[in-house]
C-alpha positions as CSV (number, residue, x, y, z in Angstrom):
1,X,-68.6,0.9,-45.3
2,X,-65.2,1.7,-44.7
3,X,-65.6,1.7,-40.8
4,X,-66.8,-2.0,-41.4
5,X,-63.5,-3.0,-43.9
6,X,-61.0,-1.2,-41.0
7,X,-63.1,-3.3,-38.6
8,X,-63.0,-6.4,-40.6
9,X,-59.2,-6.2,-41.4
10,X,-58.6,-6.0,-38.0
11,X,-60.6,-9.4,-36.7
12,X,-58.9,-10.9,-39.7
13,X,-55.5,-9.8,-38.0
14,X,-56.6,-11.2,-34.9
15,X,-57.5,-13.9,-36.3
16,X,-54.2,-14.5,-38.1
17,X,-52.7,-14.2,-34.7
18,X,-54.7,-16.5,-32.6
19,X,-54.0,-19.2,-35.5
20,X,-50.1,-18.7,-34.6
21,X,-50.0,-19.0,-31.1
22,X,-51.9,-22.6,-31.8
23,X,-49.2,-22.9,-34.4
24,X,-46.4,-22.0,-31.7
25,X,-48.1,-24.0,-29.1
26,X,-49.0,-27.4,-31.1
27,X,-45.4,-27.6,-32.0
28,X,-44.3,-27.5,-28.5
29,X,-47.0,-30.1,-28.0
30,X,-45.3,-32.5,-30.4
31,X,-43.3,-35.1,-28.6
32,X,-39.9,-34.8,-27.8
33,X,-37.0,-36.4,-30.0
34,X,-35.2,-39.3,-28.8
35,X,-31.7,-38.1,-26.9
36,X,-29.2,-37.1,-29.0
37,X,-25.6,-37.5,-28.3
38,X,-22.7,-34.6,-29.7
39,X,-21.0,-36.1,-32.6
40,X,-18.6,-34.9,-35.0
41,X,-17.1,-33.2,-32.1
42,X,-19.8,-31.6,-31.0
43,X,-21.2,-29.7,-27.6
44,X,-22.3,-31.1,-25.1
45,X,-26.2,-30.5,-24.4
46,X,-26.9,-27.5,-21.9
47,X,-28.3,-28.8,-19.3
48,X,-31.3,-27.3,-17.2
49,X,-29.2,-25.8,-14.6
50,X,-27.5,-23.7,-17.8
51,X,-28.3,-20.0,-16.9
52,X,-28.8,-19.4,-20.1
53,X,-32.5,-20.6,-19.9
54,X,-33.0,-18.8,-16.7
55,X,-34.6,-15.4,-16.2
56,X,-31.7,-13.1,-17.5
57,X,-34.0,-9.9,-18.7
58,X,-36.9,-9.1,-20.7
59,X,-37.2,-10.1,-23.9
60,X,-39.1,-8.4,-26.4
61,X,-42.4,-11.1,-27.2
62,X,-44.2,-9.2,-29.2
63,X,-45.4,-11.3,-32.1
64,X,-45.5,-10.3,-36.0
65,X,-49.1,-9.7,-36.5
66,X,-49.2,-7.3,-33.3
67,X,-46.9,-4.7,-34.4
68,X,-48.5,-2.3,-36.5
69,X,-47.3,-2.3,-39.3
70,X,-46.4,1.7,-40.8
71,X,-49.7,4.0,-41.1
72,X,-52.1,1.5,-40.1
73,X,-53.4,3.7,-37.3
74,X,-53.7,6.6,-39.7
75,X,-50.6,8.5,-37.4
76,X,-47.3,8.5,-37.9
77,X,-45.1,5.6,-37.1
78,X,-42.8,7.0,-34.3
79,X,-40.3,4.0,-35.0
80,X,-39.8,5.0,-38.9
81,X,-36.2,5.2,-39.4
82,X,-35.0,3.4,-36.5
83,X,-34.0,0.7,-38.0
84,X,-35.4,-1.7,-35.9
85,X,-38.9,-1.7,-36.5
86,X,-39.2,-1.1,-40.7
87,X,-41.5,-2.6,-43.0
88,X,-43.8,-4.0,-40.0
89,X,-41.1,-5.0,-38.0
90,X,-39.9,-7.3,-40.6
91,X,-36.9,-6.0,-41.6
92,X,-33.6,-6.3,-40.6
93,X,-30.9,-4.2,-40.1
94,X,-28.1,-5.1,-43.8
95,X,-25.5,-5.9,-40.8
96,X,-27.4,-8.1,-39.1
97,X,-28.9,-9.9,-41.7
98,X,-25.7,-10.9,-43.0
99,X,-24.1,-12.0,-39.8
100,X,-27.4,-14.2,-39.3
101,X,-26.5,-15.9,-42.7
102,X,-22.8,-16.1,-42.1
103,X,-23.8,-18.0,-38.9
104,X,-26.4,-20.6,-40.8
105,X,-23.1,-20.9,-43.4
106,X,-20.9,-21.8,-40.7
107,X,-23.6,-24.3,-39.2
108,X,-23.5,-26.0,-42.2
109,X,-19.8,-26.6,-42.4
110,X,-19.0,-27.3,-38.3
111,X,-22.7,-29.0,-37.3
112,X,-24.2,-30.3,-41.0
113,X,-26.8,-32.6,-39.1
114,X,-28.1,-29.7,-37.2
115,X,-30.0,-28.0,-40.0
116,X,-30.6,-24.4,-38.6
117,X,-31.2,-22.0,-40.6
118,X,-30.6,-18.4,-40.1
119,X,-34.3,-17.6,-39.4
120,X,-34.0,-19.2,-36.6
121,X,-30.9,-17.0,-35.3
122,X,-32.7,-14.0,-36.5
123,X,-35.7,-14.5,-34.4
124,X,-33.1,-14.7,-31.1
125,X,-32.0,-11.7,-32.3
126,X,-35.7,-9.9,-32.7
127,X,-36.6,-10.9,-29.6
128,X,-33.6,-10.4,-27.6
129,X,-32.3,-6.8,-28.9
130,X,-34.4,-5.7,-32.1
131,X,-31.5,-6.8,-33.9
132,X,-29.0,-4.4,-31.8
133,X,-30.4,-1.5,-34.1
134,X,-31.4,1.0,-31.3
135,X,-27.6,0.5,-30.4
136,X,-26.0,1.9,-32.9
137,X,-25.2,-1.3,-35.0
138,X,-22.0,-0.7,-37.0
139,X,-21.2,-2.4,-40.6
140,X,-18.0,-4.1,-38.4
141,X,-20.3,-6.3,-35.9
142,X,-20.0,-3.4,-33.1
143,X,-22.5,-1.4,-32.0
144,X,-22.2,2.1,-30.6
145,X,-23.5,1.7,-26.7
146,X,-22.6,-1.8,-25.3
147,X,-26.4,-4.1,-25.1
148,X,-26.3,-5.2,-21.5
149,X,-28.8,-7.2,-19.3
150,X,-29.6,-5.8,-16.1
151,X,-28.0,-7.3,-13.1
152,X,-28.9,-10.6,-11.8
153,X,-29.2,-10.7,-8.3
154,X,-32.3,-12.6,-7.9
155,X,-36.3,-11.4,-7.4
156,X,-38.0,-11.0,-10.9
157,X,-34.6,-12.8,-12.8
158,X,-32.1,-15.5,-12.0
159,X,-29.1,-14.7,-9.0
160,X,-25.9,-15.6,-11.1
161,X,-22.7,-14.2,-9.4
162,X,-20.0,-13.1,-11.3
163,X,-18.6,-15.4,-13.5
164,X,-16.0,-13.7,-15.9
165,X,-14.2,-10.8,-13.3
166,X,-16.7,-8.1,-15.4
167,X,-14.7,-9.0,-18.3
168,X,-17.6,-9.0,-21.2
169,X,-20.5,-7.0,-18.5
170,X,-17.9,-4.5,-16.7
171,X,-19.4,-6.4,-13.2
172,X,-17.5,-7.9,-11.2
173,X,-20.4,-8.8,-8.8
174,X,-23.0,-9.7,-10.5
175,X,-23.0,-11.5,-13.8
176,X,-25.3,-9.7,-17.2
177,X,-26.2,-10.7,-20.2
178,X,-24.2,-9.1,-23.1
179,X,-24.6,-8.3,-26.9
180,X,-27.0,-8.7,-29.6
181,X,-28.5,-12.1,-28.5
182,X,-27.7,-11.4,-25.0
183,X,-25.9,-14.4,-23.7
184,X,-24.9,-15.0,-19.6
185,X,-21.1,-14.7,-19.9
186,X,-20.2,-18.1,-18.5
187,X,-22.6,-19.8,-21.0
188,X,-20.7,-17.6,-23.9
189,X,-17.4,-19.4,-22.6
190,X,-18.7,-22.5,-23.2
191,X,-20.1,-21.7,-26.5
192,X,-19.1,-18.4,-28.0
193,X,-17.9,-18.6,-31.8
194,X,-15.7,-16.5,-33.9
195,X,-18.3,-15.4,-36.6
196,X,-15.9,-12.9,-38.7
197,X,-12.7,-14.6,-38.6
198,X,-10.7,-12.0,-36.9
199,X,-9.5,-14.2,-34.2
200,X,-11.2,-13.0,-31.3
201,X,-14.6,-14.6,-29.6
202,X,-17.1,-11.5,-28.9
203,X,-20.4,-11.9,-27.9
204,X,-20.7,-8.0,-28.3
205,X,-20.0,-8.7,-31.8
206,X,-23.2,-9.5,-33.5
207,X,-21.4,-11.9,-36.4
208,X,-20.2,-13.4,-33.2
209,X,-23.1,-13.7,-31.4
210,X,-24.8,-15.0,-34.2
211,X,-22.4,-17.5,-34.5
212,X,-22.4,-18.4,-30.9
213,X,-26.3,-18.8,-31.0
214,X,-26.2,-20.9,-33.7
215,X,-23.7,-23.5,-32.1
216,X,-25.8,-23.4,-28.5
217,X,-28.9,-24.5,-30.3
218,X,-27.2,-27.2,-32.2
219,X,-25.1,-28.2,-29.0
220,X,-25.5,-31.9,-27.7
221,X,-26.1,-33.3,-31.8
222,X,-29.3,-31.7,-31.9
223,X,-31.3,-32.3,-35.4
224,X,-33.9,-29.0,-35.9
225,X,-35.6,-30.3,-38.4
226,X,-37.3,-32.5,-35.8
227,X,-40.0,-30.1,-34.0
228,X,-38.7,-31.4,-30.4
229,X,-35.0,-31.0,-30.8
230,X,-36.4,-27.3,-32.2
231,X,-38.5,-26.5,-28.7
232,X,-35.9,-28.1,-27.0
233,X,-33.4,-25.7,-28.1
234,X,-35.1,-22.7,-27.7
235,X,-36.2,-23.4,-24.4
236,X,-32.6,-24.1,-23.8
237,X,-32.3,-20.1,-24.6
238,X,-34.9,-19.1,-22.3
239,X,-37.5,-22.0,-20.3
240,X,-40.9,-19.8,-21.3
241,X,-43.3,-21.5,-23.5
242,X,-44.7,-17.4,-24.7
243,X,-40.2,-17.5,-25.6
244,X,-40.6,-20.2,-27.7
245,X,-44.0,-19.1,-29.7
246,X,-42.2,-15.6,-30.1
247,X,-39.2,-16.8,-31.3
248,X,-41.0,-19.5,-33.5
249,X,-43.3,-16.3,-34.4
250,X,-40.8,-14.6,-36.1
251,X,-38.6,-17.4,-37.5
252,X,-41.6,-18.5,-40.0
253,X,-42.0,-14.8,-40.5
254,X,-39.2,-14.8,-42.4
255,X,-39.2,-17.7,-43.9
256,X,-42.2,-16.3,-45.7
257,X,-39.9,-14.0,-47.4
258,X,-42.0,-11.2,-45.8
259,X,-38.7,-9.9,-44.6
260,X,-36.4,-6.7,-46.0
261,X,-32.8,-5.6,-45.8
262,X,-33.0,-2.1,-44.6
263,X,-30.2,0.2,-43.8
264,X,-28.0,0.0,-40.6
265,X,-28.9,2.8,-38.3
266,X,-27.3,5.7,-38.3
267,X,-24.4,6.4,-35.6
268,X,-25.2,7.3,-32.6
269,X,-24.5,11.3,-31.9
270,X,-24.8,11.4,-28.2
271,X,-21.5,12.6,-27.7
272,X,-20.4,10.0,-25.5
273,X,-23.6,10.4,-23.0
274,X,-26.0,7.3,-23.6
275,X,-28.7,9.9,-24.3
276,X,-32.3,8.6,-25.0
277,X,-32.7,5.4,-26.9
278,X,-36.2,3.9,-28.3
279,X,-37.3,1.3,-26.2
280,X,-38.3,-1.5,-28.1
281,X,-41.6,-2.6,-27.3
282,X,-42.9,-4.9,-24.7
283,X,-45.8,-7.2,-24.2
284,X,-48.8,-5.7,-21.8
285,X,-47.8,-6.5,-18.7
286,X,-44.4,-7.9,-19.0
287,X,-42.3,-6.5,-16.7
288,X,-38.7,-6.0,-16.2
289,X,-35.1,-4.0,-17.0
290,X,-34.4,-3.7,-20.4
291,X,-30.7,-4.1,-21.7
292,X,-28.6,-1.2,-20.3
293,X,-26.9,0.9,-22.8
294,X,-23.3,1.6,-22.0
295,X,-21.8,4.2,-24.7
296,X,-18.7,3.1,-26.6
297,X,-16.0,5.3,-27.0
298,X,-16.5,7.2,-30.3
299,X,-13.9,7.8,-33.0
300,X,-11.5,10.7,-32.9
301,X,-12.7,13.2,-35.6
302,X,-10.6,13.8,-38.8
303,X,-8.3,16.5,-37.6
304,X,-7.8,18.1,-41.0
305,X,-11.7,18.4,-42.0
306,X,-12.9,21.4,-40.8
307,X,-16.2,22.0,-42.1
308,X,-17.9,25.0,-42.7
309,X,-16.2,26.9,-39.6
310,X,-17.5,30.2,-40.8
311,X,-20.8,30.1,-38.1
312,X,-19.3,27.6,-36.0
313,X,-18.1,30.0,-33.4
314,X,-14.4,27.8,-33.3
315,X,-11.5,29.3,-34.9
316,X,-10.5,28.1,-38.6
317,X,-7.0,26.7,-39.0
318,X,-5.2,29.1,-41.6
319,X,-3.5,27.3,-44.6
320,X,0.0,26.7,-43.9
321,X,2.5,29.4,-45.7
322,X,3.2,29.0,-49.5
323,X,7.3,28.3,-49.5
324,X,8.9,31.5,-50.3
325,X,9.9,31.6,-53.8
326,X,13.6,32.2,-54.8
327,X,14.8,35.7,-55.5
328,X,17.4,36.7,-58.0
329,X,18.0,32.8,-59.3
330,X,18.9,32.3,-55.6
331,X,19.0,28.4,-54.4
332,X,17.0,28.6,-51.1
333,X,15.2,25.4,-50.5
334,X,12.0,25.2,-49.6
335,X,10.6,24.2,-46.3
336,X,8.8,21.2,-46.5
337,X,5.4,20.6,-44.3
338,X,5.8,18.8,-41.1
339,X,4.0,15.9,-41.4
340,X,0.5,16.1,-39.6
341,X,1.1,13.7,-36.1
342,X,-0.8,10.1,-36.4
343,X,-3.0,9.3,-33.9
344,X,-2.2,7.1,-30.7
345,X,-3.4,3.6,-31.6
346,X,-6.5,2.7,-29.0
347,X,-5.6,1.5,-25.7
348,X,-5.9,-1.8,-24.6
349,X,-9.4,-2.6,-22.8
350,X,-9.5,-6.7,-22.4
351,X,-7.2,-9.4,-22.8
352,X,-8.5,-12.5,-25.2
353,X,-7.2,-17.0,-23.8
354,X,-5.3,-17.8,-27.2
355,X,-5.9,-21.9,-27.2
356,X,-7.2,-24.0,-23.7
357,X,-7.2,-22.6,-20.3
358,X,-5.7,-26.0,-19.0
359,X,-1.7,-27.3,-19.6
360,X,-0.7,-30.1,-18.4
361,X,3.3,-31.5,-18.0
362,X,4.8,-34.4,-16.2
363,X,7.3,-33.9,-13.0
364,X,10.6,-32.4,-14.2
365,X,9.4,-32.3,-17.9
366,X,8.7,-28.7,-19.8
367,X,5.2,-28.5,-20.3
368,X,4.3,-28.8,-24.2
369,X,1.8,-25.5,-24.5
370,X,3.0,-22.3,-23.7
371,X,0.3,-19.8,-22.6
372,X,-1.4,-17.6,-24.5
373,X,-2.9,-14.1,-24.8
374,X,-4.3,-11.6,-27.1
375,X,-4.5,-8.0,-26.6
376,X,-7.5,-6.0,-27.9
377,X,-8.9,-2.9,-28.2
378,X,-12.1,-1.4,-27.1
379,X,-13.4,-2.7,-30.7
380,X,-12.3,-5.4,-30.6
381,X,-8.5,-5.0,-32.8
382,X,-5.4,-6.2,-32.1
383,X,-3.7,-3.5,-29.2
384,X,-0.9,-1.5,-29.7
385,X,2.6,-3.8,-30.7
386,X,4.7,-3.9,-27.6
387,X,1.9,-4.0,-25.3
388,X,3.8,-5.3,-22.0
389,X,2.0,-8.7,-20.7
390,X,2.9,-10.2,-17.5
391,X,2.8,-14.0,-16.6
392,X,3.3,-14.8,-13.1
393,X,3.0,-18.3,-11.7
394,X,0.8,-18.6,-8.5
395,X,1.0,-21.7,-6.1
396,X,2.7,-21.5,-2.9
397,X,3.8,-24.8,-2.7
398,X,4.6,-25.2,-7.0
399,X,8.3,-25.8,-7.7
400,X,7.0,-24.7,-12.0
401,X,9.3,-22.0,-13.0
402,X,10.2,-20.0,-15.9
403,X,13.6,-20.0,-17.2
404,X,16.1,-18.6,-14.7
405,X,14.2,-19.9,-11.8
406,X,12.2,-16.9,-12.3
407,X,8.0,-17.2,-11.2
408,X,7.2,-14.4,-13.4
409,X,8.1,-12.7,-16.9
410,X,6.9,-10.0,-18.9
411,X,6.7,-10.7,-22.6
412,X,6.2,-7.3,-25.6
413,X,3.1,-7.9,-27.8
414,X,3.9,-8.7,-31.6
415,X,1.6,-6.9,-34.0
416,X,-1.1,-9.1,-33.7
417,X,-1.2,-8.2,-30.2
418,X,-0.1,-11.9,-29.2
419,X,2.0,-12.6,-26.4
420,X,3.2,-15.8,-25.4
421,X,4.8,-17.0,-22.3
422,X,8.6,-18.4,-22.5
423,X,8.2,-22.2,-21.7
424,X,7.4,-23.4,-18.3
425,X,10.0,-26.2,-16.1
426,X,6.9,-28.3,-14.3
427,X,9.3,-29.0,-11.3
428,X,9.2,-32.1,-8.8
429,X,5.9,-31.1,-7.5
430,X,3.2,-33.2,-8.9
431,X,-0.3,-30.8,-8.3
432,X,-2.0,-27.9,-10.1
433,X,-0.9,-24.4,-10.1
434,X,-2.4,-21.4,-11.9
435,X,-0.6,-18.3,-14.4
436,X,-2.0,-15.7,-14.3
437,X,-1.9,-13.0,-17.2
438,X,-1.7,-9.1,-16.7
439,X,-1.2,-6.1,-18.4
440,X,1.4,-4.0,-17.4
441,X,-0.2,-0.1,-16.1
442,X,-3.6,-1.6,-17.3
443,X,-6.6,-2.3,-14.8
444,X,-7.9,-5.2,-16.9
445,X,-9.6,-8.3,-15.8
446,X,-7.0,-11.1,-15.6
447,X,-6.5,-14.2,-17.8
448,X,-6.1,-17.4,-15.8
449,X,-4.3,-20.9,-17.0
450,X,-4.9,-24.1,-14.9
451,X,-1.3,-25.9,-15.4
452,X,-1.4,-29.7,-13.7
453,X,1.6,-31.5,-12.9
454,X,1.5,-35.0,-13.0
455,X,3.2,-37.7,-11.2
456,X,6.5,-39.0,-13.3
457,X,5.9,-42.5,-14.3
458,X,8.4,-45.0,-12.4
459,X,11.7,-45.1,-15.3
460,X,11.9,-48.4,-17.2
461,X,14.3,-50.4,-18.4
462,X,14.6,-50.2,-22.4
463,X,17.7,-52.0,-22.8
464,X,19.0,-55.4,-21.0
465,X,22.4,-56.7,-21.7
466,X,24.9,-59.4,-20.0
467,X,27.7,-57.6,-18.3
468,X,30.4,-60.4,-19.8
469,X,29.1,-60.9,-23.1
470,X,32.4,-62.1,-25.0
471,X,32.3,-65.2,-22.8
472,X,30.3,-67.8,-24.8
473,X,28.1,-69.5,-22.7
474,X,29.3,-73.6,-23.5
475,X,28.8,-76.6,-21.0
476,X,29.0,-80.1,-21.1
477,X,26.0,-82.8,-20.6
478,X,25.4,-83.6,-17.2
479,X,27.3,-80.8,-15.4
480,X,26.4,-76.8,-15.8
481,X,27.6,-73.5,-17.1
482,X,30.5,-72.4,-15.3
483,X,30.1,-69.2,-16.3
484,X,28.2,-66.4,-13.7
485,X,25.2,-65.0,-16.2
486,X,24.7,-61.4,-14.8
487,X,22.4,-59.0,-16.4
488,X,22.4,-55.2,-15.9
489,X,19.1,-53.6,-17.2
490,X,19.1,-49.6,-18.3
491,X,16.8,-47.1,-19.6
492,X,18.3,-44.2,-21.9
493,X,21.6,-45.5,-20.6
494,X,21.1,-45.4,-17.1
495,X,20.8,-48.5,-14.9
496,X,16.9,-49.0,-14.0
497,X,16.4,-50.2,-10.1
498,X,13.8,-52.4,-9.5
499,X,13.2,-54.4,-12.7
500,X,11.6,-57.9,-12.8
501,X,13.2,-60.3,-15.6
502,X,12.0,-63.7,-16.6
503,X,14.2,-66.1,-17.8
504,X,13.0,-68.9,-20.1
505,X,15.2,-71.6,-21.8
506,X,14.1,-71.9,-25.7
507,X,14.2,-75.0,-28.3
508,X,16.8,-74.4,-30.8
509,X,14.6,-72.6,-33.1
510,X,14.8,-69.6,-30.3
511,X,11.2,-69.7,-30.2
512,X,9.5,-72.5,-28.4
513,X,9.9,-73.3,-24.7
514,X,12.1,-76.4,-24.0
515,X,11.1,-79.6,-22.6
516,X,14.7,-80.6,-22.3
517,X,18.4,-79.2,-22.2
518,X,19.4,-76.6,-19.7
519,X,17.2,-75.9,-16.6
520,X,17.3,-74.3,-13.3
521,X,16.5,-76.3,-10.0
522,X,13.3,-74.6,-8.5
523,X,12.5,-74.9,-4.8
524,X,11.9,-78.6,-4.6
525,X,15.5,-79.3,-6.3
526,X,13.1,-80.1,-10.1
527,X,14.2,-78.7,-13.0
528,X,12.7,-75.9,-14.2
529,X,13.1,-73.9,-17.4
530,X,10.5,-70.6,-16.5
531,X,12.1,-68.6,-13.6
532,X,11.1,-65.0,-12.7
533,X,14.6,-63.7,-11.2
534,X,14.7,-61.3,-8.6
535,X,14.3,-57.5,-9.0
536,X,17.7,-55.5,-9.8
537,X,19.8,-53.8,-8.1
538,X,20.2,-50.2,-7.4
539,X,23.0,-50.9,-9.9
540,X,20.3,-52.4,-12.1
541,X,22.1,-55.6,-11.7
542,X,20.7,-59.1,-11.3
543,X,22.4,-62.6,-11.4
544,X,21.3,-65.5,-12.3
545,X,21.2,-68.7,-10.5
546,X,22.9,-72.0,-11.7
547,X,22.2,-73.4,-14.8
548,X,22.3,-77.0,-15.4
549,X,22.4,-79.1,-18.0
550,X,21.1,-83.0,-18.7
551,X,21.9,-85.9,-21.2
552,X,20.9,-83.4,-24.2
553,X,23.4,-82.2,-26.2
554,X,22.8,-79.0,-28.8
555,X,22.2,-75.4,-29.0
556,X,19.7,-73.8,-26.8
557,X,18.8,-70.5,-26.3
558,X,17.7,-68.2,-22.9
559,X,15.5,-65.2,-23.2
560,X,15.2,-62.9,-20.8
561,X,12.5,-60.5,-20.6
562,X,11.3,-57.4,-18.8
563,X,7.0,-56.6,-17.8
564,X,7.1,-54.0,-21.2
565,X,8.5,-56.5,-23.2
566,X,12.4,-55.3,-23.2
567,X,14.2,-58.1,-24.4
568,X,17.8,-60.2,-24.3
569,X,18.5,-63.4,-25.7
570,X,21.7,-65.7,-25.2
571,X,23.0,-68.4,-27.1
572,X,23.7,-71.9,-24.6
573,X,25.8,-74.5,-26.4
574,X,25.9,-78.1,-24.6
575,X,28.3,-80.4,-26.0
576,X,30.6,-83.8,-25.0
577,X,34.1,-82.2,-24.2
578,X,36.4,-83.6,-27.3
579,X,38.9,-85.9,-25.9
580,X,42.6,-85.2,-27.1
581,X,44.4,-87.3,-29.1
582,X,47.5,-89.1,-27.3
583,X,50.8,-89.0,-29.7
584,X,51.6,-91.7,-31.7
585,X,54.8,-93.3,-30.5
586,X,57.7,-93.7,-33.2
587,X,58.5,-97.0,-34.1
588,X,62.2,-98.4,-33.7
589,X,64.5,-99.9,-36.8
590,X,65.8,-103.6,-35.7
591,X,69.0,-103.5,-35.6
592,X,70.6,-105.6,-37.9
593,X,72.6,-108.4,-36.6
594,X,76.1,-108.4,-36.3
């Protein structure tokens, strides 16, 4: 009888699975959402040629209901304690769990229309790395031995040639997938996150990660609750339909609740080597390399512990000497301790783009952003302060410098291990150049900044004025202005070549056009009161031609304006000359008569 309940619990199991690769597989079949477009400042969409969802390594797809769960073979379970594989392969690593949340939180705030939840981030993780927990996972995000892909140069995975100088996969051949969810490092350039706040983008960092995966699926305004924005995003990760039903798998795993937080592993005691690390399971007949552990270096041992040295076959320290005591009411001082010598802070291993890899300036101008660069340590902290960064400009035919004429600098670290470049001249040279970022006595891969130079826009004329402006401008009816009108045009207070200036004789309100009153004489010998005058001068000088006047008498007004609107008006007065008055002539006394 119990041979037929063991028997019976088992068809039910396979049952149970059967039901949820038709699950997996009638979502896929559900018809795909209408195109989304990134909003709210979103990604764009990976596309299909996104290496990403090429063959990058060999995910675990394994689903739920074919892991046994602990003692259900009667044997012992030779992954207890791992911390990848508890409770049925349901739980999941405190660490982990919380930078999965963290990255749902973040979702919410940066991509609210996206509606991912952090079950769907966990089962990336699962199925990518068993949560990074035969890794060493540490409570900071870090694991103990670096999660790498093997390389990809083609046959049973994709060919992707190095794409980040071995930066985040040490390979500077050959590109790998790195970290907890394993992402191609060009693809984590376009889409890595910050997950813990600290400043730096990390894909080995599983808060990161997390965060990264989060905003790759929600990339191009994608909604999951729709089941076709939800296949297409996880093909997006990886094009295989048994990807998708594994990932899906576990995702509604946990959000059956049948899911525990269980400790983070413990550290790794290799010693440095990479020793022997479980390998998490595979599919029959899946083939493949699994991710390449590369060992961390580990912390420097508390100098001052020494343990229970007695059997240990290394020497014991001895205490350090009591201070002699004063003889006789003597008033020797005691010696105090040297202090114990702190340890050298970490070297630096990578250097982190503060802000966009591309500046742009205009010919001759400074250009507004100054580049950028963080150094950190191998986990992941701000380097050493004074950390000596160079920035060298590289362009043979660039005229960009650095103050002094100088094509390279070296700028000291601040605490936060930011250095930032003195401001760079863009030069005469309109083109792009690149600067590229070093550490001094440090073999680390390069930063690079693409600085553009753009053309200078042709000067304009912000200010036009009349060169004689005390002479009024008065003329009589019939006749014209005696006066030569010249105009001189500038821009910040320099004359302005090549200007064109429109002249146009106003009503006296100053606003619209004249029918009558002054005019110019147009190429026919007809008056005309619209003339476009001819360009300026090297001087910035133009002058105007004759301007007559008619029968009308009043105040008229000539505007003259430039093609961005710069603007001078002049007041024309036309009025009868007044005629003087002749003397009056004294009369004469008659004489009287004699």
């Amino acid at each position: 009888m119990k041979i037929l309940r063991t028997r019976a619990a088992s068809i039910s199991r396979q049952g149970l699975c059967a039901a949820l690769l038709v699950a997996g597989l009638t979502t896929a079949a559900v018809g795909a959402s209408p195109p989304h477009h990134a909003g709210q400042g979103g990604d764009p969409s990976p596309g299909t040629d996104n290496p990403q969802s090429r063959p990058h390594g060999t995910p675990n797809l394994s689903l739920p209901d074919l892991v046994p769960r602990p003692g259900a073979s009667g044997k012992p379970d030779p992954n207890a304690g791992r911390g990848d594989t508890p409770d049925g392969a349901t739980g999941i690593p405190a660490t982990a769990l919380a930078a999965y949340k963290n990255a749902e939180k973040l979702a919410q705030q940066r991509y609210p229309s996206c509606h991912i939840p952090w079950q769907l981030v966990a089962g990336i993780g699962k199925v990518e790395s068993e949560h990074a927990a035969a890794y060493g996972l540490r409570s900071d995000g870090y694991t103990d031995k670096r999660i790498l892909g093997p390389r990809l140069t083609g046959g049973q995975f994709a060919t992707i040639k190095d794409t980040d100088g071995g930066r985040w996969d040490g390979d500077k051949e050959y590109d790998r997938a790195v970290g907890p969810t394993q992402f191609i490092p060009s693809t984590w350039e376009g889409y890595g996150e910050d997950g813990n706040g600290d400043g730096v983008k990390d894909p080995n960092n599983i808060f990161d990660a997390a965060a990264g995966t989060a905003r790759y699926l929600c990339a191009g305004g994608k909604d999951l609750n729709n089941p076709g924005d939800l296949d297409k995003a996880i093909l997006s990760y990886n094009q295989s339909r048994e990807y998708v039903n594994a990932v899906l798998a576990w995702m509604r795993t946990y959000k059956s609740g049948n899911v525990s937080a269980v400790p983070d592993p413990a550290p790794s005691r290799t010693g440095g080597s990479s020793g022997s690390t479980p390998s998490p399971s595979r599919p029959g007949g899946s083939t493949g390399t699994k991710p390449t552990e590369t060992p961390r270096p580990s912390k420097p041992s508390n100098p001052g512990n020494t343990g229970n040295s007695g059997n240990s076959g290394k020497p014991s320290t001895p205490p350090a000497p009591k201070p002699s005591e004063p003889s006789g009411g003597g008033s020797t001082k005691p010696t105090p301790p040297t202090p114990p010598t702190p340890p050298a802070p970490a070297p630096v291993t990578r250097l982190d783009r503060v802000g966009e890899d591309k500046i742009e300036a205009t010919a001759n101008e400074e250009f507004a952003t100054q580049p950028s660069v963080r150094t950190l340590n191998d986990a992941g902290k701000p380097a050493p302060e004074r950390t000596r960064v160079r920035f060298e400009i590289v362009g043979e035919h660039t005229k960009a410098r650095f103050p002094g004429e100088a094509r390279s600098v070296t700028v000291p670290t601040a605490k936060d291990g930011l250095a930032v470049a003195p401001k760079i001249l863009a030069g005469d040279w309109p083109g792009e150049f690149t600067v590229r970022v070093t550490v001094e006595g440090r073999d680390i891969a390069p930063v690079v900044f693409t600085a553009t130079v753009k053309v200078a826009p042709a000067p304009r004329a912000d200010t036009l004025k009349r060169t004689d402006a005390d002479d009024a401008l008065k003329a009589a009816p019939k006749s014209a202005f005696k006066q030569k009108i010249q105009i001189k045009a500038l821009g910040k207070d320099k004359p302005i070549s090549d200007t064109a200036i429109t002249a146009t004789v106003l009503d006296a309100d100053g606003k619209t056009p004249a029918k009558t009153g002054p005019y110019f004489k147009g190429t026919n010998g007809k008056p005309v009161r619209t003339l476009t005058l001819p360009k300026t001068d090297k001087e910035g000088l133009v002058t105007l031609p004759e301007l007559f006047t008619n029968a009308q008498v009043g105040t008229f007004f000539l505007r003259l304006t430039t093609a961005d609107g710069t603007m001078l008006t002049l007041e024309l007065t036309v009025a009868a000359p007044t005629t003087p008055t002749a003397p009056a002539t004294p009369t004469t006394s008659p004489q009287p008569t004699t």
